[in-house]
TIROPA-485645 format. One record per residue (C-alpha): chain; x, y, z. Coordinates in Angstrom, 1 decimal, always signed. Example, Ala and Ser with C-alpha at 12.3 -4.5 7.8 and 13.67 -1.06 7.14 Angstrom:
<drenzas>
<drenza 'A',<+12.3,-4.5,+7.8>>
<drenza 'A',<+13.7,-1.1,+7.1>>
</drenzas>
This chain:
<drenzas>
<drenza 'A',<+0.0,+0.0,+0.0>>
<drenza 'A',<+2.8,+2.6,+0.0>>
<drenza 'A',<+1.8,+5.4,-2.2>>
<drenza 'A',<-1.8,+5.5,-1.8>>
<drenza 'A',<-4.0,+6.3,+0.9>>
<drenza 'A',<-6.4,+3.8,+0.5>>
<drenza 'A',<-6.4,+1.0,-2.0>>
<drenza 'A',<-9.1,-1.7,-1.1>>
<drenza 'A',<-10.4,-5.2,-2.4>>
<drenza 'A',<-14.1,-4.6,-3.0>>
<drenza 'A',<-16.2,-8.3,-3.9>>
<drenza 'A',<-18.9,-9.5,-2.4>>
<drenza 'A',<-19.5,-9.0,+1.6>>
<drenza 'A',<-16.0,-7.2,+1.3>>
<drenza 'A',<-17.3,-4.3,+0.2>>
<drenza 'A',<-15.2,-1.3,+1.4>>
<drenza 'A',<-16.8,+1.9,+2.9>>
<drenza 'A',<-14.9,+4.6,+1.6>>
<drenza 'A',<-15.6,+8.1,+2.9>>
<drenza 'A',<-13.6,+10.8,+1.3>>
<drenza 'A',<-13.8,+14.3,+2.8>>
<drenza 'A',<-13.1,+16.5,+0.0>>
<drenza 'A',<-13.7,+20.2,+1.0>>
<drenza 'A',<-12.3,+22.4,-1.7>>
<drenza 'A',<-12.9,+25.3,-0.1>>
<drenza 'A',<-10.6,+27.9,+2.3>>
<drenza 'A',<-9.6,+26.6,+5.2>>
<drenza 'A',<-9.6,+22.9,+4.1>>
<drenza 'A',<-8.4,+22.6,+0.9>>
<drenza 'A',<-6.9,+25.5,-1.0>>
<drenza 'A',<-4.3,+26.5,-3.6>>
<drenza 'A',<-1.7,+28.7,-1.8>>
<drenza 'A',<-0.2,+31.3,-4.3>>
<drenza 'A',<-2.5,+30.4,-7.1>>
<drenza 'A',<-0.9,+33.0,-9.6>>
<drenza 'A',<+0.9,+31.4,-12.0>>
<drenza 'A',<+3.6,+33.5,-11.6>>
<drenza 'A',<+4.1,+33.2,-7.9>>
<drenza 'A',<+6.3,+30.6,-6.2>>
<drenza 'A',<+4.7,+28.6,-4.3>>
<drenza 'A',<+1.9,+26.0,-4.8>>
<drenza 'A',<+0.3,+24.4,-1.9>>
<drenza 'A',<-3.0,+21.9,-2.0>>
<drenza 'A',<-4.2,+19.6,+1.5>>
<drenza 'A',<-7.4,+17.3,+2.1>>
<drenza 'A',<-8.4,+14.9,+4.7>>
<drenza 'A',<-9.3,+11.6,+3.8>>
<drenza 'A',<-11.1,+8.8,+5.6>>
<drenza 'A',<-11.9,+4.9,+4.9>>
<drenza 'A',<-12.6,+1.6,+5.9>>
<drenza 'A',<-11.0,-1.7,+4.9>>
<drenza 'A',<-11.9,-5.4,+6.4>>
<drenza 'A',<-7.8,-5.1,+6.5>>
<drenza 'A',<-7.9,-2.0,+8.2>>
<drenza 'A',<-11.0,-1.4,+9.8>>
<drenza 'A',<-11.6,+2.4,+10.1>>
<drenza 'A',<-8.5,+4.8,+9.1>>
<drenza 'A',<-7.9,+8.4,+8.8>>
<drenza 'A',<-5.3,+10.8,+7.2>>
<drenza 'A',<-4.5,+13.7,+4.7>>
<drenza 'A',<-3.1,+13.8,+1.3>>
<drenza 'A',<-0.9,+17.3,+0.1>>
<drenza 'A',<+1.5,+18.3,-2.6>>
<drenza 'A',<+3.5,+21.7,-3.0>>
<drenza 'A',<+5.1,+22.5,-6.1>>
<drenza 'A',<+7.5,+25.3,-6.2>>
<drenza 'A',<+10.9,+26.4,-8.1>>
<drenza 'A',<+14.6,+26.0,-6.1>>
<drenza 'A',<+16.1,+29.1,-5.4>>
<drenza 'A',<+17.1,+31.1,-8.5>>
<drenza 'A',<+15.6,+28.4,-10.7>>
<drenza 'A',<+13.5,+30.8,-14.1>>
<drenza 'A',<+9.8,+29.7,-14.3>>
<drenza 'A',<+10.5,+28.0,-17.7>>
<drenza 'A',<+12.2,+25.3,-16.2>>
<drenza 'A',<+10.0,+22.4,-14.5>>
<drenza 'A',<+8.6,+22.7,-10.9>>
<drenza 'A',<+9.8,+20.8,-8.0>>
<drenza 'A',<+7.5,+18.9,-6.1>>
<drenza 'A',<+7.1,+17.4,-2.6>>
<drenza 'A',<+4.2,+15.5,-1.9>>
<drenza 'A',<+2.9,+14.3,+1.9>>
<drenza 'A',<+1.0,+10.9,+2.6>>
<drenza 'A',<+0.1,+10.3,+6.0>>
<drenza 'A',<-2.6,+8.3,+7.8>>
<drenza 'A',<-3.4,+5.8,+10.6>>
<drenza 'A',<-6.1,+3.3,+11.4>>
<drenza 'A',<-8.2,+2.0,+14.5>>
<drenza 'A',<-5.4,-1.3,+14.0>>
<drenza 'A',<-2.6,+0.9,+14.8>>
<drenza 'A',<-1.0,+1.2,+11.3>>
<drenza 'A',<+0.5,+3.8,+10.4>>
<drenza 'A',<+1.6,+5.1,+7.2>>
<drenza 'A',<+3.9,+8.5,+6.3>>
<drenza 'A',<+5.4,+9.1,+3.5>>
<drenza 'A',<+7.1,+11.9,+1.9>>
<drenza 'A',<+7.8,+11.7,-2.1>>
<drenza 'A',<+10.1,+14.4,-3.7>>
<drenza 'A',<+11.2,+15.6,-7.2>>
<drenza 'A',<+13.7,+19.0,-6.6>>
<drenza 'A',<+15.5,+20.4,-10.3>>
<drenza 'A',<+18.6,+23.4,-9.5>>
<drenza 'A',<+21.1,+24.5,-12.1>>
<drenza 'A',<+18.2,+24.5,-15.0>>
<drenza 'A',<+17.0,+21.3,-14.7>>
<drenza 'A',<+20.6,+20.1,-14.6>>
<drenza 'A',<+20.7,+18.4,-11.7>>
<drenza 'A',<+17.8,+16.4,-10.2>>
<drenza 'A',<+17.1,+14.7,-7.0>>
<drenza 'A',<+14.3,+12.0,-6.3>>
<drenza 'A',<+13.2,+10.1,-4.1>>
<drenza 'A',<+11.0,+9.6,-0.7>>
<drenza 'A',<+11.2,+9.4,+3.0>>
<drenza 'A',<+9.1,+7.7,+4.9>>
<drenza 'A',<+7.7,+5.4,+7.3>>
<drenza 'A',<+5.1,+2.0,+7.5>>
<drenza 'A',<+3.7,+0.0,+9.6>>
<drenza 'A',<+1.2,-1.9,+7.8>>
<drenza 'A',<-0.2,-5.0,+7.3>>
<drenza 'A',<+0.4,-6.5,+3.3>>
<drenza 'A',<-1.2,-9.6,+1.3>>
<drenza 'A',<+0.7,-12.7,+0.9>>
<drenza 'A',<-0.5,-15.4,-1.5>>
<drenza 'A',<+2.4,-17.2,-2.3>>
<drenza 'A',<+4.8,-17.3,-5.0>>
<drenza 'A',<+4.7,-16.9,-8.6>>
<drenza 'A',<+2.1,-16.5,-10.9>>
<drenza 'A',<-0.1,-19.9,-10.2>>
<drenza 'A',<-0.2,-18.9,-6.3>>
<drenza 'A',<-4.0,-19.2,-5.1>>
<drenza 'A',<-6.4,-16.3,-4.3>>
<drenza 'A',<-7.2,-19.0,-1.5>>
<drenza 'A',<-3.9,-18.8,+0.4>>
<drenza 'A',<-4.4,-15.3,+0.9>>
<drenza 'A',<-3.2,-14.5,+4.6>>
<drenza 'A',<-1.5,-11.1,+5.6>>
<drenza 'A',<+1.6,-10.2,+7.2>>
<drenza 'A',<+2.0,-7.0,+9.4>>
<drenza 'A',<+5.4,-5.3,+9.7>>
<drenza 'A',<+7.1,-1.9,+10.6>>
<drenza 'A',<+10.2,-0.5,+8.6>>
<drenza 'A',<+11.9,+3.0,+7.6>>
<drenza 'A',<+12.1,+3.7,+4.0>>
<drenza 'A',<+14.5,+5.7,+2.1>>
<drenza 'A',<+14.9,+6.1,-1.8>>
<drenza 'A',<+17.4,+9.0,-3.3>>
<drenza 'A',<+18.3,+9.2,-6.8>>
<drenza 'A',<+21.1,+12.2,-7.7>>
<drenza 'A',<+21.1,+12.8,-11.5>>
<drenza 'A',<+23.1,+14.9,-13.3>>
<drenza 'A',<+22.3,+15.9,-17.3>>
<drenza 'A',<+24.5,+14.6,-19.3>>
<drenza 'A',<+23.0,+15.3,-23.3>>
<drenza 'A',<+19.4,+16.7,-24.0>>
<drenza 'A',<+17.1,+15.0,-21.9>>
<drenza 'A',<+19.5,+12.3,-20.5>>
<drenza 'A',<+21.0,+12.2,-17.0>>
<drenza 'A',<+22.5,+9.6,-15.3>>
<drenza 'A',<+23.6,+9.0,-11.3>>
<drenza 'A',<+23.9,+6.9,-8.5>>
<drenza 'A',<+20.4,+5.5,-6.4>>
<drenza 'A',<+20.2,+4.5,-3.4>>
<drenza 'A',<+17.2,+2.2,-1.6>>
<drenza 'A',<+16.3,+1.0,+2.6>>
<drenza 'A',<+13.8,-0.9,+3.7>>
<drenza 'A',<+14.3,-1.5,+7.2>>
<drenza 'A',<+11.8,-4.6,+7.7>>
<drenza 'A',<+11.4,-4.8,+11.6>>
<drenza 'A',<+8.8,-6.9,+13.7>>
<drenza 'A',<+7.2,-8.9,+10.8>>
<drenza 'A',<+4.3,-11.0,+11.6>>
<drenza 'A',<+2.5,-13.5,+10.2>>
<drenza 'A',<+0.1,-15.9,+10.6>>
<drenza 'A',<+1.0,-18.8,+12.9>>
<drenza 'A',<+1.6,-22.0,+10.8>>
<drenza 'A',<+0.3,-20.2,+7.2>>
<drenza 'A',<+1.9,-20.3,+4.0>>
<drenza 'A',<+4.4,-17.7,+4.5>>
<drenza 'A',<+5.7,-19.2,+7.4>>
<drenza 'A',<+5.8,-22.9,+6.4>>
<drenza 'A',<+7.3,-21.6,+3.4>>
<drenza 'A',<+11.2,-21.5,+2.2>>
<drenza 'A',<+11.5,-17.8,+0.8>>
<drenza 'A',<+14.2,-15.2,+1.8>>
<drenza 'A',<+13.2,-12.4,+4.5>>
<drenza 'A',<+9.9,-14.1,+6.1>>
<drenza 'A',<+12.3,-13.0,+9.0>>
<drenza 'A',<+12.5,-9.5,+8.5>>
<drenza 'A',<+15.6,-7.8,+7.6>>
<drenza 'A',<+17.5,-4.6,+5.8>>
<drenza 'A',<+17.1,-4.1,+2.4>>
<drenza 'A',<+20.0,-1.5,+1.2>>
<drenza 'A',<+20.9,-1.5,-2.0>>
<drenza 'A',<+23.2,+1.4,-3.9>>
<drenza 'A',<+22.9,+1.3,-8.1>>
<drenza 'A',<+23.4,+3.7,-11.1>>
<drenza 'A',<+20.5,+4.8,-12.9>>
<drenza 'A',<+20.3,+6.6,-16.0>>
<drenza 'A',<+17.1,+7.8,-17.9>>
<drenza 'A',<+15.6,+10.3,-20.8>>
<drenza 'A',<+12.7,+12.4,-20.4>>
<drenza 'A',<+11.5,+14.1,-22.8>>
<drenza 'A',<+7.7,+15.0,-21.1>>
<drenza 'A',<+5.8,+18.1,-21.1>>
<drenza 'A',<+5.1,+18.2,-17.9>>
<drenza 'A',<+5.9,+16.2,-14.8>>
<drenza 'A',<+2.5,+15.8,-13.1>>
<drenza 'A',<+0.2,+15.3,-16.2>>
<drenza 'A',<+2.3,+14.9,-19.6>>
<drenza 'A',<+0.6,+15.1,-22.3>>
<drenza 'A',<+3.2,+13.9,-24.7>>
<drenza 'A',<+6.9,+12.8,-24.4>>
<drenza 'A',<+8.9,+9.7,-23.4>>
<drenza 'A',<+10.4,+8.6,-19.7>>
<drenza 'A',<+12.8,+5.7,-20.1>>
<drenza 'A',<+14.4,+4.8,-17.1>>
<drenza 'A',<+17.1,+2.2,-16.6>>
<drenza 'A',<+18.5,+1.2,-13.0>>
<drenza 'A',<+20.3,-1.8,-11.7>>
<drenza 'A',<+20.7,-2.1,-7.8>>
<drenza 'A',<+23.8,-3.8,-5.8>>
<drenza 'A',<+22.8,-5.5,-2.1>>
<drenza 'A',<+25.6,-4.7,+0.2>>
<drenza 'A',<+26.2,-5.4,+3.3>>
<drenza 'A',<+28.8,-2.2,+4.2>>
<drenza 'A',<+25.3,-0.6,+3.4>>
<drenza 'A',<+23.7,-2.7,+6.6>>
<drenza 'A',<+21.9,-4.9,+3.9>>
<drenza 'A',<+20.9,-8.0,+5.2>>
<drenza 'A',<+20.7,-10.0,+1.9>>
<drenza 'A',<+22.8,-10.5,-1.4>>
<drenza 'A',<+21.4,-9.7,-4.7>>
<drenza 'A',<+21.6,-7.8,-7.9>>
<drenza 'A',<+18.6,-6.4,-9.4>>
<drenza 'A',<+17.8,-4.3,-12.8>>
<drenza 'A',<+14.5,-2.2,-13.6>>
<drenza 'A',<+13.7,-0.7,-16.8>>
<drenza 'A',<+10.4,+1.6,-16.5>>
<drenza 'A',<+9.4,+2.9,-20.0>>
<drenza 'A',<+6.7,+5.2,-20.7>>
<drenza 'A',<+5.1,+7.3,-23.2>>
<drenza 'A',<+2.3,+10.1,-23.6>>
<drenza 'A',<+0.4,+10.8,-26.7>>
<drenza 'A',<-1.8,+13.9,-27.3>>
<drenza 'A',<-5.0,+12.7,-29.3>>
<drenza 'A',<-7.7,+15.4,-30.2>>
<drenza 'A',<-8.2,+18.3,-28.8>>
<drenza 'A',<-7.4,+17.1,-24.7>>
<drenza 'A',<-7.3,+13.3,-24.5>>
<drenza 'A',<-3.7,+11.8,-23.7>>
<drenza 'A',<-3.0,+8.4,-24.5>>
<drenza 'A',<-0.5,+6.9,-21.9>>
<drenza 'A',<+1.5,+3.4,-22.2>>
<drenza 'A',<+3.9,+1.9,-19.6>>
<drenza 'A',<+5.6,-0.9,-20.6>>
<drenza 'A',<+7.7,-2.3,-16.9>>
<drenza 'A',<+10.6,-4.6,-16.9>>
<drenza 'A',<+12.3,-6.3,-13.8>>
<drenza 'A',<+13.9,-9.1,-12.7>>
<drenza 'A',<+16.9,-9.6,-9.8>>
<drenza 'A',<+19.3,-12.7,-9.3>>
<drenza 'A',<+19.2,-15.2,-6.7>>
<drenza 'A',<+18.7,-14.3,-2.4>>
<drenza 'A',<+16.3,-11.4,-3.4>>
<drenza 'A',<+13.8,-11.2,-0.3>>
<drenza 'A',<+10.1,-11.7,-1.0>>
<drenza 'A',<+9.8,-8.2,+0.6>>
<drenza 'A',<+10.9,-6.7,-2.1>>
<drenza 'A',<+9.8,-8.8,-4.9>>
<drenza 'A',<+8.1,-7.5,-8.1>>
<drenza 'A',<+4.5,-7.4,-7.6>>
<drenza 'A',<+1.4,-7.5,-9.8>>
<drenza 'A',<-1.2,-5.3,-8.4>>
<drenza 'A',<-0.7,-1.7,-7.6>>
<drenza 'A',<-0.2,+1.3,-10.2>>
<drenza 'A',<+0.7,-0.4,-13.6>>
<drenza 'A',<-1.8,-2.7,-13.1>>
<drenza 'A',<-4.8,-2.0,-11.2>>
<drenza 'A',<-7.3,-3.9,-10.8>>
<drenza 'A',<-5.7,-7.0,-9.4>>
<drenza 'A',<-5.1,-7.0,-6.0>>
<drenza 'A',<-2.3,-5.8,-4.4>>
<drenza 'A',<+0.8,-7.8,-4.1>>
<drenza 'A',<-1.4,-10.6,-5.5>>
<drenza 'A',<+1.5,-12.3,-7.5>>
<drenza 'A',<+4.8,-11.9,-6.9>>
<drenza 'A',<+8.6,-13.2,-7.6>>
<drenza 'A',<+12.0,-12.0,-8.8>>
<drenza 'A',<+11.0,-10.9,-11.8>>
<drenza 'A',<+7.9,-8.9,-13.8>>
<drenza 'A',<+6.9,-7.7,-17.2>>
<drenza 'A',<+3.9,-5.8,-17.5>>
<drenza 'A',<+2.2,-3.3,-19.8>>
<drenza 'A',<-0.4,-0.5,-19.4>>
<drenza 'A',<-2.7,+1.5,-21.0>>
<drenza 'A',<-4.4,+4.3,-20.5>>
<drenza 'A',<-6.8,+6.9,-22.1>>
<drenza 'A',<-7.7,+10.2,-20.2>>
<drenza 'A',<-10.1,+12.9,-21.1>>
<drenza 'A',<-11.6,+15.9,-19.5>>
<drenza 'A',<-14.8,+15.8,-18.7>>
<drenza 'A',<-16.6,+19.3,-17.1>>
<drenza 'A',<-14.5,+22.0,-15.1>>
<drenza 'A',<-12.5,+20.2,-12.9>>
<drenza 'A',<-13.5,+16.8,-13.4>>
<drenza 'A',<-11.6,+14.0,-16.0>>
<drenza 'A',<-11.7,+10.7,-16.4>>
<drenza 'A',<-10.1,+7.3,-17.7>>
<drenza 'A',<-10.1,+4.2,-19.2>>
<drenza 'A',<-7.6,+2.1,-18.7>>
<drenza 'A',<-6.4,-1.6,-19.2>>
<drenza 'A',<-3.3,-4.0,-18.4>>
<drenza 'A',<-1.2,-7.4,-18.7>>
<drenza 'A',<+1.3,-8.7,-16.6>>
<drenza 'A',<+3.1,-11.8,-15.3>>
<drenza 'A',<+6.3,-12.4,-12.9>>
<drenza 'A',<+7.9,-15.3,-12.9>>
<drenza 'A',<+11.6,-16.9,-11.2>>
<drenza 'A',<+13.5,-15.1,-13.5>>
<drenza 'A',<+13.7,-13.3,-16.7>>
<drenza 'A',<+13.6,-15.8,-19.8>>
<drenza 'A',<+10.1,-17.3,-17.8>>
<drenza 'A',<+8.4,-14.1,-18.2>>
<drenza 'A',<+8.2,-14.4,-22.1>>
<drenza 'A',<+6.4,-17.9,-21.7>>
<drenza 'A',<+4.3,-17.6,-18.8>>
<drenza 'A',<+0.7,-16.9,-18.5>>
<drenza 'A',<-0.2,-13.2,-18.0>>
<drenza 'A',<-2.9,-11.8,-15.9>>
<drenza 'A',<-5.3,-9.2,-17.4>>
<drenza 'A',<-6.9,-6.4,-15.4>>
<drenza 'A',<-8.9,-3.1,-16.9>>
<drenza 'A',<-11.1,-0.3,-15.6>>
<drenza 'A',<-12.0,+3.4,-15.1>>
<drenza 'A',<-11.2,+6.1,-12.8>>
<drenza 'A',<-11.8,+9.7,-12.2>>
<drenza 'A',<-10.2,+12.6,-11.9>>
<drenza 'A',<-10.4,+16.3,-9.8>>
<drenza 'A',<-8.0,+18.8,-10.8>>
<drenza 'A',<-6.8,+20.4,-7.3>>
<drenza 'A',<-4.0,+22.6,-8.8>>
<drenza 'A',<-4.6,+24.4,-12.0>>
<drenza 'A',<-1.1,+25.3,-12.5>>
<drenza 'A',<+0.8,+22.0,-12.6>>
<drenza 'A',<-2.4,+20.0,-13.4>>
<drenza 'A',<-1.9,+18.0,-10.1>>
<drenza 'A',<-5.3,+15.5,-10.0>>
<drenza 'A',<-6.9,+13.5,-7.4>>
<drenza 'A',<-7.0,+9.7,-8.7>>
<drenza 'A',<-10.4,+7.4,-7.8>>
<drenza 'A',<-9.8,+4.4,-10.0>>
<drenza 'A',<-12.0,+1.3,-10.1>>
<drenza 'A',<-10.1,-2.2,-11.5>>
<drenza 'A',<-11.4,-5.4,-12.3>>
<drenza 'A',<-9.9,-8.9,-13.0>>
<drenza 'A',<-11.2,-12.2,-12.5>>
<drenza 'A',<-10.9,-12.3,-8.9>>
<drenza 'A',<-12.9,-9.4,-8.3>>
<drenza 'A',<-12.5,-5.5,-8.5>>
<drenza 'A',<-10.4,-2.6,-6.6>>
<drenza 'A',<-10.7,+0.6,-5.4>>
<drenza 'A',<-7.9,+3.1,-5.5>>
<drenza 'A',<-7.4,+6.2,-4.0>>
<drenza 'A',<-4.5,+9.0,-4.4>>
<drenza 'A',<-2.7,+12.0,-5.6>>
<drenza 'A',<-1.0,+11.9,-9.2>>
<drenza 'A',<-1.5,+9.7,-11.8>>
<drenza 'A',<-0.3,+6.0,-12.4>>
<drenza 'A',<+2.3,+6.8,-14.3>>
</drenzas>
């Protein structure tokens, strides 16, 4: 669930209550310096819901975009984004995305601090695990992602990455499948991995792009004079593109690629079920390596309000030659969209997935992808 305030399996008697307080109006929600031309761009809300996972839960959603010091308004906004909320079960959930440009876009630093303690489905591995082994796991850790890029051509940079997960007090259930099962971390541990990354970006605009390509590639070194508590390598390649069609409809594709050697912890597995493919539920499949694709179509619909279609495949597998012959799971939907900050077209995201196993609500700040 990291990322979202509330994403929640909705099927029969599971049906989630979801009450969203959206007051868009001063004192609760509001655009701070709403002039295009000023510096600073501040939106808040409260949200609250229910889950059968969660029981009742409370929190707020924000985002501020603004320009570094000295930085001309023709280069892209920063952004720092706040998540926070906690539930009647004690789980709490804070976390603090961020995406800062200096020097002209030169340099840029992203990443997220943050902390969870949350309880996560666990089905087993691979993609023939059973929707009836699901159990859940609850466990606390510290997280910290930083990227430092520096521009190297036109709409390349390339840098170091760093990533910690500090998984602390895990429990499961008492003679389930995750415990009488052989995979790495059901223990807890430190993931702390240290990488290069390099990518091209070539977007409009960073919060809703409306055409453009982001191709990322990173690969991630385990090491243990980082505090990491496992060995393995892993590489990601995150690929996306934005299409202008008519007058104000954007087609969007993401096509993901990831897959990791040997001792890589089913903590931090590739996972179907989240942003590139909604609909399935979270974590529902997962192993050391994933290749999905998404699509999506987005349109405006009346003032404010937008919406989308959207659809998507996926698979994981042990490694990275199974994912080209192994069954793929399909999920699609449509979601809506409230525009809370004119300037950098910063949306609130409801989307509603569905796959064979049911449907899934989501609801956040930004876009998938």
């Amino acid at each position: 669930m990291t990322g979202s305030i509330f994403v929640g399996k909705m099927r029969g008697n599971e049906i989630a209550i979801v009450l969203v307080l959206l007051f868009f109006f001063k004192g609760y929600s509001q655009e701070v310096a709403q002039d295009s031309t000023k510096n600073l761009n501040v939106t808040i809300f409260p949200v609250a819901f229910y889950t059968a996972e969660t029981d009742f839960g409370f929190g707020a959603l924000g985002v501020a975009s603004f320009w570094m010091k000295n930085q001309p308004r023709t280069t892209r906004a920063s952004s720092l984004q706040l998540g926070a909320s906690y539930t009647t079960k004690n789980q709490i959930l804070i976390y603090v995305p961020f995406e800062l440009y200096t020097n002209e876009e030169k340099w840029r630093y992203v990443g997220e601090v943050g902390y969870y303690r949350y309880v996560y489905n666990y089905f087993g591995q691979g993609i023939k695990s059973k929707e009836s082994d699901l159990e859940t796991y609850e466990v606390s850790f510290p997280r910290i992602r930083l990227s430092v890029l520096r521009q190297v051509l036109p709409n390349i940079s390339a840098g170091l990455t760093y990533e910690l997960d500090d998984f602390k007090n895990l429990q499961s259930k008492a003679g389930g499948v995750l415990e009488n099962s052989e995979v790495i971390g059901k223990e807890g541990g430190a993931v702390s991995n240290i990488g290069a990354v390099v990518h091209y970006d070539s977007r409009d605009h960073i919060f809703y792009p409306t055409k453009g390509f982001f191709i990322q590639a990173s690969y991630f070194v385990s090491s243990s004079l980082l505090g990491s508590s496992f060995n393995y390598n892993k590489f990601i390649l995150d690929n996306r593109f934005y299409q202008k069609v008519g007058k104000n409809q954007v087609l969007a594709a993401n096509l993901f690629l990831g897959t990791a050697t040997d001792g890589m912890p089913f903590l931090d597995q590739f996972t179907l079920g989240g942003k590139r493919t909604r609909g399935i539920n979270s974590r529902r499949y997962q192993d050391n390596s994933e290749a999905s694709f998404a699509l999506e179509y987005r349109f405006p619909i009346i003032s404010r309000f937008g919406g989308v279609v959207f659809g998507s495949t996926g698979t994981v597998a042990p490694n990275l030659d199974d994912v080209f012959s192994s069954p793929y799971k399909n999920s699609g939907g449509v979601g809506l969209r409230y525009i809370i900050n004119k300037r950098d077209g910063v949306r609130i995201r409801a989307d509603y997935g569905i796959s064979s196993e049911g449907g899934i609500f989501t609801f956040t700040i930004k876009e998938a992808f």
